[in-house]
N, C-alpha and C positions, 0 to 999 in steps of 0.2 A: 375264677376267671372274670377280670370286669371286661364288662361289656357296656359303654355310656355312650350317647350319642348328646352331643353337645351345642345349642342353637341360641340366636341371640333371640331371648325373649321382648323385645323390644321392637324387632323386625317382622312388619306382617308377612313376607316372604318368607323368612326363615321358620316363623312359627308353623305356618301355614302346610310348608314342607316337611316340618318335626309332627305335626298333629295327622297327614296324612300318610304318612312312613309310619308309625305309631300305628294308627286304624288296620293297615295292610300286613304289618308286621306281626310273624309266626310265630320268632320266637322269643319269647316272654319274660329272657334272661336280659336281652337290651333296654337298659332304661334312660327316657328319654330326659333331658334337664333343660333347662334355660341357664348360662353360664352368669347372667343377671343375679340368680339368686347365690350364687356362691361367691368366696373370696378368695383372692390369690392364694393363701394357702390350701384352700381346699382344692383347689385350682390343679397346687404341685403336687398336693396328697394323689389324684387322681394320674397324673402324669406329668414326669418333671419337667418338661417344656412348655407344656400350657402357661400361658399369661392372659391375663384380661385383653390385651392388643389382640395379639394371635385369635382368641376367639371372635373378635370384633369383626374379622375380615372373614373368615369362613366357617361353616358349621366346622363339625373335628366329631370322628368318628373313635374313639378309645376301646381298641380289643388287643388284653394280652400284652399290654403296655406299648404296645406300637398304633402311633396317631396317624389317622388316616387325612387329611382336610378335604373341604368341599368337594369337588366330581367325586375322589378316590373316598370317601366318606359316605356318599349315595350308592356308589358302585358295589361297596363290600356291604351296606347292609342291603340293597338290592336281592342278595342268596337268597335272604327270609321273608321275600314279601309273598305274598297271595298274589298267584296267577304270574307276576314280573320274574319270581326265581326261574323261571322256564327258559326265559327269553334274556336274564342277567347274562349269557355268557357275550352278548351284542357288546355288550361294555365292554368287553377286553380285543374287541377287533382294529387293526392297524387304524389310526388317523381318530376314532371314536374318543378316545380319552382326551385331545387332544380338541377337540370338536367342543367335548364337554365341559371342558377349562375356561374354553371359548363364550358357551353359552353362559356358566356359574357367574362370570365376571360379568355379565353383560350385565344377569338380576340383579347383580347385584350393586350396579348403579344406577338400577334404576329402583332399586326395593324403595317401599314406603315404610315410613317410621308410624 
């Protein structure tokens, strides 16, 4: 079963958010990478839609060969965090996901390099 969660090592947001998911996270089968350190073909080995672009814009959450991107990528690994899986089901309520699209994009013009 892979389970990868996929961030731009490059982005002090994106790490920031991969190294804090990582610390809270239960289950120990998610592992966390910087898509920096890989190449397109490991890229497709992992799942065959991933590109170097497609990572560039959002984390990408890979469980079960179905890609999750940014919100829907915090939300599903959200289940396994410490103390948040309690409260993950918030993320599935009408307008929330939608909210959260809202905020990812905002980071993520404003992330520092």
């Amino acid at each position: 079963m892979t389970k990868i969660f996929l961030f731009d090592g490059d982005c002090k947001f994106c790490t920031n958010l991969a190294s804090y998911l990582k610390d809270k996270c239960l289950n120990k089968e998610i592992k966390f990478h910087s898509f920096r350190n890989l190449t397109q073909v490991d890229l497709e080995k992992i799942h065959p839609q991933l590109t170097l672009e497609l990572c560039l814009g959002n984390v990408q959450y890979i469980y079960n060969q179905s890609r999750y991107p940014g919100f829907f990528a915090v939300r599903k690994v959200s289940h396994s965090l410490k103390f948040y899986r309690y409260f993950s089901f918030i993320l599935y309520l009408p307008l929330v996901p939608i909210l959260g699209i809202i905020i990812m994009n905002l980071l993520k013009k404003w992330k520092k390099y």
